[in-house]
Structures are given as structure tokens and as C-alpha cells.
N, C-alpha and C positions, 0 to 999 in steps of 0.2 A: 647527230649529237657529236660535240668535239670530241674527238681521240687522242686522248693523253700518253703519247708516244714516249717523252719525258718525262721520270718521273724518281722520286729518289729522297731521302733522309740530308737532311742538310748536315754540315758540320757539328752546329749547337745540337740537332735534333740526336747525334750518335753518341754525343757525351750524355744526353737523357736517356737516352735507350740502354747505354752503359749502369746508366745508377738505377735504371729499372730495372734488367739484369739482377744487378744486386739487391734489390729487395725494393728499392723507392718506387712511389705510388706513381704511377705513368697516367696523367689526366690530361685531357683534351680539352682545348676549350672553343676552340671555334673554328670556322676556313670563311677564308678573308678569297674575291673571286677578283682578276684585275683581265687588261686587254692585253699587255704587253708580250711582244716577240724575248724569247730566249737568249736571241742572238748564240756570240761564242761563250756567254758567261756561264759560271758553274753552277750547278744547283748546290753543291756543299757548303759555297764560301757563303751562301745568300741567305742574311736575318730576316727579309723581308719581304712581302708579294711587290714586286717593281712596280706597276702601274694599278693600283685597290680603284677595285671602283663598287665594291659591295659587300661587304658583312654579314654571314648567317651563323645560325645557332648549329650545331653538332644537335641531330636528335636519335642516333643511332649508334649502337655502337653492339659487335657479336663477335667473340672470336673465331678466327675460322683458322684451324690448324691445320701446319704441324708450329706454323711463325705469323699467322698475319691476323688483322683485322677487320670487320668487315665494319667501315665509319662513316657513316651514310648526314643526308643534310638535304632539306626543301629548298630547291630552287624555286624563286617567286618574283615576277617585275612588279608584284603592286606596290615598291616604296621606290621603283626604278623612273626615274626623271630627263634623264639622257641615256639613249640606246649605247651599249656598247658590245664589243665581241669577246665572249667566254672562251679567255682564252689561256688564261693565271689561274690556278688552283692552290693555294696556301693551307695546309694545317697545321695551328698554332697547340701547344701545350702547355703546361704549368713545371717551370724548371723550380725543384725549392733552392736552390739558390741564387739566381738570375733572374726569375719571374716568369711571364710570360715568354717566350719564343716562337718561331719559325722552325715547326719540329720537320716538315714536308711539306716538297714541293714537286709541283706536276704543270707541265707547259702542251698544249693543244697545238700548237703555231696555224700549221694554212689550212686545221681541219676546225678550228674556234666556230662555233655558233653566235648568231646575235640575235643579243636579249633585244625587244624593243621595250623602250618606256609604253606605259601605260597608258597614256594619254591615245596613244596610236587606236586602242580596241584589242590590240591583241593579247589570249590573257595567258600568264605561261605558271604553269605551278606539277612541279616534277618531284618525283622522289629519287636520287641520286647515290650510290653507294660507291665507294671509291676503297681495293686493299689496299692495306698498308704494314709494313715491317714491322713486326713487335716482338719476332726472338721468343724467346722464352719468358721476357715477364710475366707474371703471374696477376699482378693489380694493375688492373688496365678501367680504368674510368673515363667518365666526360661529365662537363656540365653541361646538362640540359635545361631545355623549359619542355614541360611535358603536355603544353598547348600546341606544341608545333609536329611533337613525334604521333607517327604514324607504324601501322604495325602489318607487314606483308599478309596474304593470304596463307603462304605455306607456315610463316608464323602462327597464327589462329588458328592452321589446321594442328601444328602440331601440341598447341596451349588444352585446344581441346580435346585431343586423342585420349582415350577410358576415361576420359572425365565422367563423374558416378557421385553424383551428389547425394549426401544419404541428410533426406528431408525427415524429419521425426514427426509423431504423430503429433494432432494438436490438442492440449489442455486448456484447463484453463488459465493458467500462467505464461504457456508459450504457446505459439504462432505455427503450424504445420499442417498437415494432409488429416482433413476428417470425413470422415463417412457421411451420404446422405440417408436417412430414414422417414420410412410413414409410419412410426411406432408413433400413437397418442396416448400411452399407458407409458413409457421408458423414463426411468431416472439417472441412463445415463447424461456421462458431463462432457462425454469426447465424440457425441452422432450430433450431427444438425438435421433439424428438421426441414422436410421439402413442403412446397407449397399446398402439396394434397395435404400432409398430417395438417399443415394451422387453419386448412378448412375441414376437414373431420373435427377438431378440437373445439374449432367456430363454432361449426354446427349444432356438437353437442351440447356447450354452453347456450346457445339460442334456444336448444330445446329443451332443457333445464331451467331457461328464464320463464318460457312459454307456458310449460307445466306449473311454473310456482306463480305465476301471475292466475293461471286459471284455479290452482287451489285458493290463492289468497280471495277470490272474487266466491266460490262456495262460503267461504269462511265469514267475510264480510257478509252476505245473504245471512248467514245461520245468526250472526250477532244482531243485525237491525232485524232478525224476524223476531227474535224475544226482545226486542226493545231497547239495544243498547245503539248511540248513533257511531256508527265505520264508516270506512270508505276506502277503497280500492288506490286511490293515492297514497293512503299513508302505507308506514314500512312497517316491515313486522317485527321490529323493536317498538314501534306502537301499537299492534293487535295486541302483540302477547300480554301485555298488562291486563287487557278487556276479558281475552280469553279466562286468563287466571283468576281474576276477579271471578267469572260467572262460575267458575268449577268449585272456589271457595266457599262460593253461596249457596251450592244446588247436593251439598254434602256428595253421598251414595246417587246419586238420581245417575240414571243414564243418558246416553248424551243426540239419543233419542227421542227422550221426556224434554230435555233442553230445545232441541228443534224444532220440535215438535210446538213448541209453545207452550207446552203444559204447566210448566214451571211459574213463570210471569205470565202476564200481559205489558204489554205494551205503553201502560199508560204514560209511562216516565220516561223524558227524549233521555237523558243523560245520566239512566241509575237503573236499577231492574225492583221491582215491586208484585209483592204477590206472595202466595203460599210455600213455604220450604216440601219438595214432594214427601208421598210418603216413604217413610223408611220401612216398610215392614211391621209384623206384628210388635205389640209392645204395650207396654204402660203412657199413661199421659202423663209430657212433663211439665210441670206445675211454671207458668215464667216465673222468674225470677230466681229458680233453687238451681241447685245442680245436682242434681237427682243421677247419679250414674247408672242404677241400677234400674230408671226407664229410658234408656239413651237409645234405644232401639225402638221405644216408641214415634207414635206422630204428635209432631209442634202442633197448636192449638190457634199459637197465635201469630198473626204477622209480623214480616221485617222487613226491613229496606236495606240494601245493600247500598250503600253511595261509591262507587267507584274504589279509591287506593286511602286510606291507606286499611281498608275493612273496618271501615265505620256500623255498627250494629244499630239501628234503635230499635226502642221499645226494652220490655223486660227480658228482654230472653240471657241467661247467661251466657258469659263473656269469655268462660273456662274453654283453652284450645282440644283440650280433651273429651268435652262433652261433645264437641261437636264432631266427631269422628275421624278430626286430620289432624290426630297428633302430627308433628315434623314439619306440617307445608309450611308455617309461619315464622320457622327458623331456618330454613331454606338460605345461604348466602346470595348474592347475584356473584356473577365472574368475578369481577371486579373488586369486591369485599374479601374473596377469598386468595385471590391474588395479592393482597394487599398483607394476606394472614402470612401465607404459606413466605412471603419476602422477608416480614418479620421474623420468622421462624430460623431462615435460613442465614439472617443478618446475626444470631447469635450461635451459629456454629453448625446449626445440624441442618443440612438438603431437605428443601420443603418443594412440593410441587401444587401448582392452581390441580392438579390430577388427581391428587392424594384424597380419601375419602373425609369427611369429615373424624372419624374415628381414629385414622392414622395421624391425622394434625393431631389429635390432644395426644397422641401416643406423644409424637415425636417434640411438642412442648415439654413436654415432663422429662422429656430426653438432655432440654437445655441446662446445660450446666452456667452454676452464678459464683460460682467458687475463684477466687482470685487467684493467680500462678503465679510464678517468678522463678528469678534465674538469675545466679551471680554469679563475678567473674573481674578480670582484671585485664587493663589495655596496655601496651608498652608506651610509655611517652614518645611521641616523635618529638624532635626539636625544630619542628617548621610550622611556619606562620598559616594559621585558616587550615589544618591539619583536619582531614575526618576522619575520625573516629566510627568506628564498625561494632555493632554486634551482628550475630548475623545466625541463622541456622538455630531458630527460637522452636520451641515444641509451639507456641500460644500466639495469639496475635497481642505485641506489646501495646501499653497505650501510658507508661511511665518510665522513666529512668532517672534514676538519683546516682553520683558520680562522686568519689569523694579523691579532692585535690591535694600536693603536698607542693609547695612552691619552694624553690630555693634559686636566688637571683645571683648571679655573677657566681663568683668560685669564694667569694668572701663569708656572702649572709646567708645563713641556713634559717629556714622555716623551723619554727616551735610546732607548729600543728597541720592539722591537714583541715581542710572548710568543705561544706556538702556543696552541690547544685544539681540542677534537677530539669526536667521538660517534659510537657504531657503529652498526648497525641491529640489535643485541643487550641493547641498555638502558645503554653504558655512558657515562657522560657526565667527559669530564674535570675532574678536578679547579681549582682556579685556577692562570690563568697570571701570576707575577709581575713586575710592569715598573716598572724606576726611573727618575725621572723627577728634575728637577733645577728651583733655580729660576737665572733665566739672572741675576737681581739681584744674590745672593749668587756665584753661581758655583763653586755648588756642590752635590753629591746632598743632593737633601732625602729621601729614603725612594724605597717603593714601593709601588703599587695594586696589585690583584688583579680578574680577568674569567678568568668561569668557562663552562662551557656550563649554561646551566638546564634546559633540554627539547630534544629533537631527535626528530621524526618523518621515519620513511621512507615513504616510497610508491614505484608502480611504476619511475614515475619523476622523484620529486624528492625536495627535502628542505626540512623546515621546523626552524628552531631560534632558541632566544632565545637571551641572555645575563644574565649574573647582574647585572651592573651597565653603566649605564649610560656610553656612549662618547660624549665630550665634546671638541667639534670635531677631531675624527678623517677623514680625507675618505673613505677607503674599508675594507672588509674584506677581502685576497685570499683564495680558495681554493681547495682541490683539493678535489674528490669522486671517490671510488674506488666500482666496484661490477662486476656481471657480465654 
């Protein structure tokens, strides 16, 4: 490699070194590499590399004390076109008053290497470090392109020395180190599961399917053996109905007597027909009466049950009491009672689909229908599309009425004040009209108009503009209504 025997701070480069001394930013910006011999000329008096034959970027730069620089740069022939001998070494800087310069220069003479052009084969790509003089500055820069810097080993070794990355566990909002588990019972949110637990979890579910297909297929059997038509396809949001149906018809009968056949026969594909069993000792009940005091007896006479919705014929009374299941026919499905318990909850008091039916009537009676309210007064702002706040309501509002006092310019003062008003329905009042006088003439000069422009409700406040603007007015009073 050439041996820069020559080497040294050019003239321009010591009056920058000067002002870098004193505080100015000492920036580097390239080394320019040329072939030319030294001869007897001076490195001081010299602005420029004598003979350029190549341009690189500065991609290093580290200080190395007690005064130097360590300012390193990729040698590379892939843009080199004609061979020449490395034999000129130029680093340029940034003077803030003169611009770029010739801060250093270094001559190789008869120990220059040569580059060959690329074309040849040969491919040359070096990392090169070169000290250099820098005194005591303190702000020592270059410009880089950070495509081209490269970074030593003993650099990496020492970027990386106690490096101790503290990786946080993971949630479920952030990304980190989690545990594996074969828990198939666990509710945690921060274990992942391994492939053994989601095949125990499998498993289990496949034998919970397995078991409820082979119940549902006993069940189907007990239903077409007394005469109702099932079938193993459908789901059991379609048995259930069947089921219910035969438990409403067979009163007290055991579900034995049901299997059994004894209940029905068969003759009917799509209904059950036949004698209601016996209930025990008792009186005869007469059809047609409702006789409570032989409801313990045996029926006399036949009935058909037709499926949904418990169609009876014949005489037999219709009273849900006579036939032993007070409650089953007021029974809600999910879904009705879900429908209650929202109502419920839409007028103030917590209702749950959980809740017994007795705790919904409690917590009905619990709703209150009584209207609230809350009055108060807003400071006029004097800016245009201005919102207006109530805010921190005991009730959910679903009214507000506003009462305006207008006075325009410094001249005409308002006689009166005008309502306006907004529901929590969309409705926004129209303008309220206020006549106003001037006090010079002494006399009505007309009237303005302030209207509601927008009005939102929330749980518990309310926001609302005005159409026009209120011009030194001191307050707004108002009432808010809600439940």
C-alpha cells in the first residue's frame, strides 16, 4: 500500500483549525485521490489535489487523542475507467467563510499503488484510515452517506460489550417473551399454548361432540318410539321444542311411562294421541268444568296434542292450573327475556338475561318516570360557532331551553331576552326574535334573530351552538330537563 511519508495541514487548512480551536464547527467533506509527484512544492501554499483523478465520500471519522483524528474512506476502482497510481491524498473541509477547501494534504511519491480500471478484472475495494491534526477542537464532523460506512470488528466488539437488553413480558397489547403451557383449563392472557394442550382441548371437544351425538340419537329413538317423527340431523334447538311439547302433554307421567309407550301409540306421524296417564287416586273430572278439587283424578276422556303452540281438542279444560304446570307456559325463551332485562336497563336500573324472573319485576318498579332538571347560566363567549357546555348532569338530559339577551354593536341595546331550545331527538328550534331599540333616538329600531344550530346529548351533558353570534351579553340562563 502507498506510504504517505508527506503529509501535513495546508495553509487555508490552519486558519480552520484556528477557528475550530475557537469554537467553529470543523466539518469534513470528502478526499479527492490524484497521481501527481510533490516535487519541491509546499504542502501549505497548496488549495488543491495537483493531479484529481478520483472523488470519495469521508465515511469515518473517531477521535483519537490527545490532538488527532482517525478519517477513514472506501477505496473502490468500480467508477475507475483509466488506471492510475495512488499517489495524491487531499482532505477537503467546510471553511464558513470561504467554503469548501483543501484542509490536508499527504503525497505517497515512489511508494504510490495502482488502481486498475475495472474493465481489467481486478476488483479493489479497501477500507482506509488516514490521522489527521485537529488540536483541541471540540466539534469535529463529516459528511457522510451512510451506504458506503462501514464499521470495524473492534468497533462491534466494543458497541456490543454489557449490552443486556431487558425484553419485557408479553401481553396482550405488547410484543415480548411468553411462556409455553399444556394448561387446557388456564385463563391466563400472558402463557401460549403448546401443540400438546390444542390437541387435549381437540380431543376433549371431539368427545363431547361424540357423547352429544350419541345422546341426541337415544333421544331421537325415545321421541319416534311414542310417535313423534325426529331425526338425528336435526339440531337440538329442533328437538327441544318436541321434547317440551310431550312433557306438557303427559302432565306428572314419568319419563319411563313416556318410553315406554304407554302414554300414546303411534298412530299419528306428526302429533301424539292417546290417553293422558294416570295421575293417582282421585275424583273424575267431568270435561268441560274445571273442577280443581278432582285435579288429582284420572281424565276420562281423550286429547290430541298437535305440536307448538299446545293446541288442546276436545272438552277438556284449557285452565294452565288444572293441569298441574302452573309456570311452564309463562316460561320466556333467552331471547324475550333479553329483550326485557335491555329495556329495563335502557331506563336506568342494571337488568341481567340472569336475573330471576321475580328480580325483573322488583327492578321494574325500581324505574323511575319522574322528570329532573338543572339550571344554570353560561358566560357569552364573543366567537363565531362558539360551544356551549353543560356538563357533570346528576340525569341523562334529553332537553334544553336557553334564554338569549342580544345587544348589537355599542349603540342598540336589546328590550328583551327570546327562549330557544333542542331535544335529544334532533329537534332544534327555530329563531328566537328580540327587539332591540336605539337609546339616541329612543325609539325600536327592529329586531335580531339567535337560533339553536347543533345541540348534542350525552350521558350526561350537553353541547350546543348558536346561529349567531352574542354581542356583549353577560350570560346565557338555562334549564336542562332529562331522566
Amino acid at each position: 500500500m502507498s506510504s504517505f511519508g508527506a503529509k501535513g495541514l495546508t495553509n487555508k487548512g490552519r486558519v480552520l483549525q484556528a477557528k475550530a480551536q475557537a469554537g467553529v464547527q470543523l466539518k469534513y467533506t470528502k478526499y479527492v485521490l490524484g497521481d501527481a509527484q510533490l516535487g519541491g512544492q509546499s504542502i501549505a501554499t497548496l488549495t488543491g489535489v495537483i493531479s484529481p483523478k478520483k472523488t470519495v465520500d469521508v465515511t469515518r471519522l473517531k477521535m483519537t487523542p490527545p490532538n488527532q483524528a482517525t478519517v477513514g474512506f472506501v477505496l473502490s476502482n468500480q467508477d475507475v475507467t483509466t488506471g492510475f497510481y495512488f499517489r495524491e491524498l487531499g482532505l477537503y473541509a467546510l471553511d464558513p467563510d470561504e467554503g469548501e477547501i483543501l484542509y490536508w494534504y499527504a503525497n505517497a511519491g515512489d511508494t504510490a499503488d495502482y488502481i486498475p480500471p475495472t474493465n481489467t478484472g481486478d476488483v479493489i475495494s479497501k477500507t482506509i484510515d488516514m490521522l489527521v491534526y485537529v488540536g483541541t477542537a471540540s466539534n469535529v464532523t463529516l459528511t457522510i452517506d451512510q451506504n458506503l460506512a462501514y464499521v470495524t470488528h473492534d468497533e462491534l466488539a466494543a458497541a456490543l460489550e454489557g449490552l443486556d437488553p431487558d425484553i419485557p413480558l408479553a401481553s396482550l397489547t405488547e410484543p415480548g417473551i411468553t411462556q409455553l403451557s399444556n394448561a387446557i383449563n388456564s385463563t391466563s392472557d400472558a402463557l401460549a399454548a403448546t401443540p400438546s394442550a390444542v390437541k387435549k382441548a381437540y380431543d376433549r371437544a371431539d368427545q363431547a361432540f361424540t357423547a352429544g351425538n350419541e345422546r341426541k340419537a337415544e333421544v331421537v329413538a325415545a321421541l319416534v318410539a311414542i310417535g313423534v317423527s325426529a331425526s338425528t340431523s336435526e339440531t337440538w334447538e329442533q328437538l327441544i321444542p318436541k321434547i317440551a311439547a310431550v312433557i306438557r302433554a303427559t302432565g306428572n307421567a314419568t319419563v319411563s311411562d313416556v318410553i315406554a309407550g304407554k302414554t300414546f301409540s303411534n298412530a299419528t306421524a306428526n302429533g301424539l294421541t292417546g290417553n293422558i296417564p294416570d295421575r293417582g287416586a282421585g275424583g273424575i273430572v267431568t270435561p268441560g268444568t274445571t273442577d280443581q278439587t278432582k285435579a288429582a283424578g284420572r281424565y276420562t276422556s281423550a286429547i290430541t296434542i298437535k305440536g307448538e303452540p299446545n293446541l288442546i281438542a276436545g272438552n277438556l279444560p284449557k285452565d294452565k292450573t288444572f293441569f298441574g304446570i302452573t309456570g311452564l307456559l309463562e316460561r320466556m325463551t333467552t331471547s324475550e327475556k333479553q329483550a326485557i332485562a335491555n329495556a329495563i336497563t335502557a331506563k336506568g336500573v342494571a337488568a341481567s338475561v340472569n336475573d330471576t324472573n321475580t328480580v325483573l319485576a322488583q327492578k321494574i318498579g325500581q324505574i323511575k318516570n319522574t322528570l329532573r332538571s338543572a339550571s344554570g347560566s353560561l358566560t357569552v363567549q364573543n366567537v363565531d360557532n362558539y360551544p356551549y357546555q353543560v356538563t357533570n348532569l346528576a340525569f341523562k338530559p334529553v332537553l334544553i331551553v336557553a334564554q338569549v339577551y342580544l345587544r348589537i354593536g355599542s349603540t342598540y341595546t336589546a328590550t328583551s331576552r327570546g327562549y330557544i331550545y333542542a331535544d335529544a331527538f334532533g329537534f332544534l328550534s327555530n329563531a328566537a326574535n328580540i327587539d332591540y331599540y336605539n337609546p339616541n333616538e329612543q325609539e325600536s329600531s327592529g329586531s335580531s334573530s339567535v337560533a339553536m344550530a347543533s345541540a348534542q346529548f350525552g350521558s350526561n351533558s350537553v353541547t350546543f351552538t348558536l346561529s349567531s353570534r352574542l354581542f356583549y351579553a353577560s350570560d346565557i340562563p338555562y334549564v336542562v330537563y332529562g331522566i
